[in-house]
Every structure is written in C-alpha cells, then in structure tokens.
C-alpha positions in Angstrom: 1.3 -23.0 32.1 1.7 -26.4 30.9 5.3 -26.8 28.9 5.6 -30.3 28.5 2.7 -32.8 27.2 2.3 -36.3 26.4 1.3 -35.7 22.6 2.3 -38.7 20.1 3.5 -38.4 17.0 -0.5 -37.6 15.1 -1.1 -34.4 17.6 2.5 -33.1 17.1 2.4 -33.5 13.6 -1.2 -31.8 13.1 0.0 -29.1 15.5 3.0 -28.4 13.6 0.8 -28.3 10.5 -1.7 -26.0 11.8 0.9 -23.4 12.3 1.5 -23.0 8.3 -1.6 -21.1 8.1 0.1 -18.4 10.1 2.8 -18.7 7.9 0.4 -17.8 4.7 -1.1 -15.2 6.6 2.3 -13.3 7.0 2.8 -13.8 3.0 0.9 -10.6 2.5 3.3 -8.7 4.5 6.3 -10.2 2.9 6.5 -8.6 -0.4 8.9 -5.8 0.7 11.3 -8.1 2.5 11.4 -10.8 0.2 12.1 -8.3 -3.0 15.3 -6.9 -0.6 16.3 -10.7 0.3 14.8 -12.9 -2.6 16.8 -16.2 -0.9 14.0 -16.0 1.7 11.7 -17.2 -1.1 13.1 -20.1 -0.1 10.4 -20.2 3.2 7.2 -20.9 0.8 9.0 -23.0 -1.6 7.4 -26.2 0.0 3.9 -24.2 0.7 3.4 -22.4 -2.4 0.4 -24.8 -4.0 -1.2 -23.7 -0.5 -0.8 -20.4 -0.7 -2.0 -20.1 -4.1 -5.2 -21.7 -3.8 -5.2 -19.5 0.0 -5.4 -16.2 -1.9 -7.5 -17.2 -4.7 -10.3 -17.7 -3.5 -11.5 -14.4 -1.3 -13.4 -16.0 1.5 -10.8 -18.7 2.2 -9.1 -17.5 5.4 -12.8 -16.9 7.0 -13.7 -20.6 6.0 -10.6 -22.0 7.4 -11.2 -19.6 11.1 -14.7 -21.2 11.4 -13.7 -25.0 10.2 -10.9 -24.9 12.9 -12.9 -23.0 15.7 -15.6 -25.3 15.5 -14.5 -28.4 14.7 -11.1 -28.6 16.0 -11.1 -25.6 18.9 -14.5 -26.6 20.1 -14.3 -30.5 19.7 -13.1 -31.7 23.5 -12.5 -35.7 21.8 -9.3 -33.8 20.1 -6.4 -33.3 22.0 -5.9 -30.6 24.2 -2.3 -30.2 22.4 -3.8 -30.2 19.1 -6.8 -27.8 20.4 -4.4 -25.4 22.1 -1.9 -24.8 19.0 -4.8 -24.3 16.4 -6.4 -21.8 19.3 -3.1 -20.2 18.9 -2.8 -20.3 15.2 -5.8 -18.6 14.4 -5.1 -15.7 17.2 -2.1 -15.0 15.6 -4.1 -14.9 11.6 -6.9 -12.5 13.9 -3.7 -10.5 14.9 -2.1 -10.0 11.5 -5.6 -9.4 10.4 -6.0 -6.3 12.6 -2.5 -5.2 12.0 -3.0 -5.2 8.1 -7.0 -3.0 8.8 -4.6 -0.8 11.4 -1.8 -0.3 8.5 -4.1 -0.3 5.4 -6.8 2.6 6.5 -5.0 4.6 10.0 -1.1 4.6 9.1 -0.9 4.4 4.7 -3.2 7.8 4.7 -1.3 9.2 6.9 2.0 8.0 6.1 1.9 6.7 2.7 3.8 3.8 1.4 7.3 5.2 2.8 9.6 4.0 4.9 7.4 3.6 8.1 4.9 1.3 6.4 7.6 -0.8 5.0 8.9 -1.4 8.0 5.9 -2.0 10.0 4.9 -4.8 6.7 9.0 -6.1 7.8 8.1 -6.4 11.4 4.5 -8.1 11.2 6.0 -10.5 8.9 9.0 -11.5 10.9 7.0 -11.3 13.6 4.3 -14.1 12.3 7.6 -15.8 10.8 9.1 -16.0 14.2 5.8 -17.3 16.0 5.0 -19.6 13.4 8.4 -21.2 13.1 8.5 -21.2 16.8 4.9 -23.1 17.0 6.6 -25.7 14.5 9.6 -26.5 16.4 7.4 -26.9 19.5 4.9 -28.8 18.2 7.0 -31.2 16.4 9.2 -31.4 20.1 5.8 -32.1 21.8 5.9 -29.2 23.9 3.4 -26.2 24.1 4.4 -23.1 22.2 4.3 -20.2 25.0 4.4 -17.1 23.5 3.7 -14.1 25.6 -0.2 -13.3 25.4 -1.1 -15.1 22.7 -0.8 -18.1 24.6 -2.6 -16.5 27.5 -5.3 -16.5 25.5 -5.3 -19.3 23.6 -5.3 -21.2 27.1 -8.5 -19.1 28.0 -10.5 -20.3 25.2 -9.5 -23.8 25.2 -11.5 -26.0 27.8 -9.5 -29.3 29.2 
C-alpha cells in the first residue's frame, strides 16, 4: 500500500505513542518470559506508571478502544498516518485479546499450565513485542507500519 508518507514530526510522534498500548497489552503474557530473562524488565521500565494505572482499573482497555475508534479512527481532520497506526494498534490489543479468551478457556483445560501454554504466553508476547516495536520505529521514520494482515485491515477501516 502506501510505504512512505509526508507525516511531520506531531503525527509521527502520536503514532509512535499509540503503539505502547500494544505494548501493555502484551504485559499480561510476559510474566513467564520475563521471570526466565528478568533484564527484559528493562522494556516497561519507562512505561510502568502506565501500565499500572492500565490494569487497575478493570474497564480501562475498553475505554481506551472506544476513545481511539471514535475520536481518532473515525475523525477524517486527523491524519491519515495517525488514523492508520491507532487502527492498527487497537487490532493488534483485539488480537491479543482473542488469543488470551482462546488460551484462558479452549487450551489451559485442556492442556493446563504446562509447557504448551507457556510457550504460546512466550509467542503472543514476542509477537505484540515485535509488532509494537516495529510500529515505533516506523512511526517515528514516518513510514507506515506493514505488517501482514493486520495492516490489510487496518487500511480497510480507515477512510482517506
């Protein structure tokens, strides 16, 4: 689609910062990781007052969906760039989302909390690492973030 824009310096910088809410979403599925490799602790060092106040109050992550779908997603006198990145943001929290319902109720009865949960909780949150780290560096580079699907679909939602 469209890999280079003419974004400034505001829309790459509230692009990059949309992409941390990606980056809290994964937190969840960190915990195994991060007790094997406590250096990469290091990650939410700079984003821990955000995180806190993310998961303490229990309605926070629908709040912050709706605010960005409908003010930012929705709102055609934003950017496109800006639009397109927090389109993508929030698929990939609707993604994680699914994954942790798919993990939590169809594969932990079956499976337990052994060795094939662990590593599915590893992959999803290297996974939202990658894509959210990803989404920074092109944001903050002024280009769009295209990453397979996801950004498929972000493009579909997002009018011009």
């Amino acid at each position: 689609m469209a890999s280079n824009s003419t974004a400034d310096g505001k829309d790459r910088f509230f692009s990059a910062l949309i992409y941390v809410i990606p980056l809290i979403d994964a937190f969840m599925f960190g915990g195994f990781l991060l007790q094997q490799f406590p250096v990469l602790q290091i990650i939410y060092l700079p984003i821990m007052p955000l995180l806190q106040f993310y998961y303490q109050f229990p309605f926070a992550s629908f709040i912050i969906f709706i605010v960005l779908f409908m003010a930012v997603v929705r709102n055609n006198n934003i950017s496109h760039f800006i639009r397109f990145n927090a389109m993508q943001a929030i698929l990939i929290g609707i993604l994680l989302s699914l994954f942790g319902l798919i993990v939590a109720y169809v594969i932990q009865p079956v499976f337990g909390q052994g060795l094939v949960t662990e590593t599915l909780y590893n992959f999803a949150f290297l996974g939202a690492l990658a894509c959210g780290f990803f989404g920074i560096v092109q944001s903050v580079l002024g280009r769009y973030a295209e990453i397979p699907t996801i950004s498929d679909a972000a493009y579909s939602q997002v009018r011009f």
